[in-house]
N, C-alpha and C positions, 0 to 999 in steps of 0.2 A: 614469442616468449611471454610467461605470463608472469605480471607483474601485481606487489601489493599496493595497494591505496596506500601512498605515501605521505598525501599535502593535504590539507583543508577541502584543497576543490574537490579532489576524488571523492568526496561523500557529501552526500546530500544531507542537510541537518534543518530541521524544522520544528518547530514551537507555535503552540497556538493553546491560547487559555479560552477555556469554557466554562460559560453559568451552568454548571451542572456537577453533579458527584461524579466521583472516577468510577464507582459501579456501574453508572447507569451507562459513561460512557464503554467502557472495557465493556458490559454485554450489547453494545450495538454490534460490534465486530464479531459476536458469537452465536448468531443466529441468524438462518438463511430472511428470516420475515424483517430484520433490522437491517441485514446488509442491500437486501432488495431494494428497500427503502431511500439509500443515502449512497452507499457505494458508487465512485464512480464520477468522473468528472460532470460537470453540469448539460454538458452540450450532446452527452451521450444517454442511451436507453441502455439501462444495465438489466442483465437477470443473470441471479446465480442458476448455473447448473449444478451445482453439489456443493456440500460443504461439511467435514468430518474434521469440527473443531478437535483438534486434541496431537498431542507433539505426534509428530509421522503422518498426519491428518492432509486434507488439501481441501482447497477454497479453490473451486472451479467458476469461472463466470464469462459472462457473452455482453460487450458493450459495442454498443450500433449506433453508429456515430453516423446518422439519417441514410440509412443503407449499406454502410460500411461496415462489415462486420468483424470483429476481432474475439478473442479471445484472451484468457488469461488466468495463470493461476497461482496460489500460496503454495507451500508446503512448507507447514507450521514447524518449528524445531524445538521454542522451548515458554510455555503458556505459564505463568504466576497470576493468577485469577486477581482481576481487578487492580495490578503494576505492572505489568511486562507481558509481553508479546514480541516473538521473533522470529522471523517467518524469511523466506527465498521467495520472489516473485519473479514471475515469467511468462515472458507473451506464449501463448499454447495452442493447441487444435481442437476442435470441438471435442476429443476426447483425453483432452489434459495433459497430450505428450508437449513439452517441452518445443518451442520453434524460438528460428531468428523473427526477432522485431521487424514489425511488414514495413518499416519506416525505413529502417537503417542496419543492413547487416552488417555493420561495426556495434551497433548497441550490445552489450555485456548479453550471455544467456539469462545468467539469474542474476538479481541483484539482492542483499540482505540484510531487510530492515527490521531494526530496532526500533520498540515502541517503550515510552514509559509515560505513566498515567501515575502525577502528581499532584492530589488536591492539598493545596497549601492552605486556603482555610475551606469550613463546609460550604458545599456547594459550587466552588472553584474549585477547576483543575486543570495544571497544563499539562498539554499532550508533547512530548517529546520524540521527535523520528528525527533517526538516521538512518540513511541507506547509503550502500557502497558496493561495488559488484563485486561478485565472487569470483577469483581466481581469475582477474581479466587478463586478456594482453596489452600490450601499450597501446594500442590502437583501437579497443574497447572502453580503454581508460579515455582518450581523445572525445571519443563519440558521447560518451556519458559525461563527461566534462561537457560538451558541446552542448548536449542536451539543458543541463541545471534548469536553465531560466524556464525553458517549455514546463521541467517537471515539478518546479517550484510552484508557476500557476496551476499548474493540475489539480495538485494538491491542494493549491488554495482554495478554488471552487469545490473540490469534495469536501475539504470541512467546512466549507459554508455549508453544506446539503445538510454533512451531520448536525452542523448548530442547528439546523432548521428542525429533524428531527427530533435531537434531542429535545428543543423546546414543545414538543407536541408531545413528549412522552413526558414530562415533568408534570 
C-alpha cells in the first residue's frame, strides 16, 4: 500500500550555512567539473557520468566506495537558478535505469529533494534540503526512517567536501 510522508521523521530536513554566495554555491551543483569535485560522501571516489542540468534533465554518477561500486542518479524537476533545485534521486545502473538500493530493498525507489539556497547577508548562505520518498509503501517509509541517521552523516561529509570547494573557488 503506498503511503504519504505523514510525520516529521518521513523527511529528511537539513540546513547548513556557508561562507560563500548562494551563486557560487547553486553553480557547484551545475556543472559536471564542480560536481566531480565535492559530490559525494567523503569515503567514496565519485565521477559523474553525465549530467543534463535542466528540468527533464539527469545527473548520472558512479561512487566507489574502495571497490565497491554503485551508482546513482538525479532527474531534475524544477531548477530557479541560484534559489531552488528539486530533483528525484535514485540508486541506478551504469546506464541510469533506475534499481533497488544495493543496501536495503525496502529503501524507497526515488526519494525528492528540495533544495533552497538562502544568502541572509552577503557572502552567507544557508542551504536548505529536504528529502522524502516518492510514493512509498509503509515498509519503504520504515526503511528510510531507519536509514535518517546513516543519511544525515552522508550528507554531512558531502558538504564538508562542498565547504572545501567552495573555499578554493572564492
Amino acid at each position: 500500500m503506498k503511503k504519504q510522508p505523514s510525520k516529521q521523521t518521513d523527511r529528511l530536513v537539513l540546513s547548513r550555512e556557508f561562507n560563500a554566495p548562494k551563486e557560487l554555491i547553486f553553480n557547484a551543483f551545475s556543472t559536471s567539473e564542480a560536481l566531480n569535485e565535492w559530490w559525494g560522501p567523503a569515503e567514496s571516489e565519485n565521477t559523474v557520468m553525465g549530467l543534463d542540468f535542466r528540468p527533464g534533465g539527469v545527473f548520472h554518477f558512479k561512487m566507489n566506495f574502495q571497490g565497491n561500486i554503485m551508482y546513482g542518479r538525479f532527474l531534475y524537476k524544477k531548477i530557479e537558478p541560484h534559489d531552488y533545485l528539486e530533483f528525484t534521486n535514485a540508486f541506478a545502473d551504469e546506464h541510469a535505469n533506475v534499481v533497488p538500493a544495493p543496501f536495503d530493498k525496502n529503501f524507497p525507489l526515488e526519494v525528492l529533494y528540495r533544495l533552497e539556497f538562502i544568502e541572509k547577508e552577503k557572502g552567507k548562505t544557508t542551504l536548505n534540503l529536504t528529502g522524502e520518498p516518492l510514493d512509498p509503501t509503509s515498509g519503504e517509509l520504515e526503511a528510510f526512517n531507519s536509514l535518517m541517521p546513516s543519511m544525515n552523516e552522508g550528507f554531512a561529509k558531502t558538504w564538508d567536501k562542498l565547504q572545501s570547494y567552495l573555499e578554493k573557488s572564492l
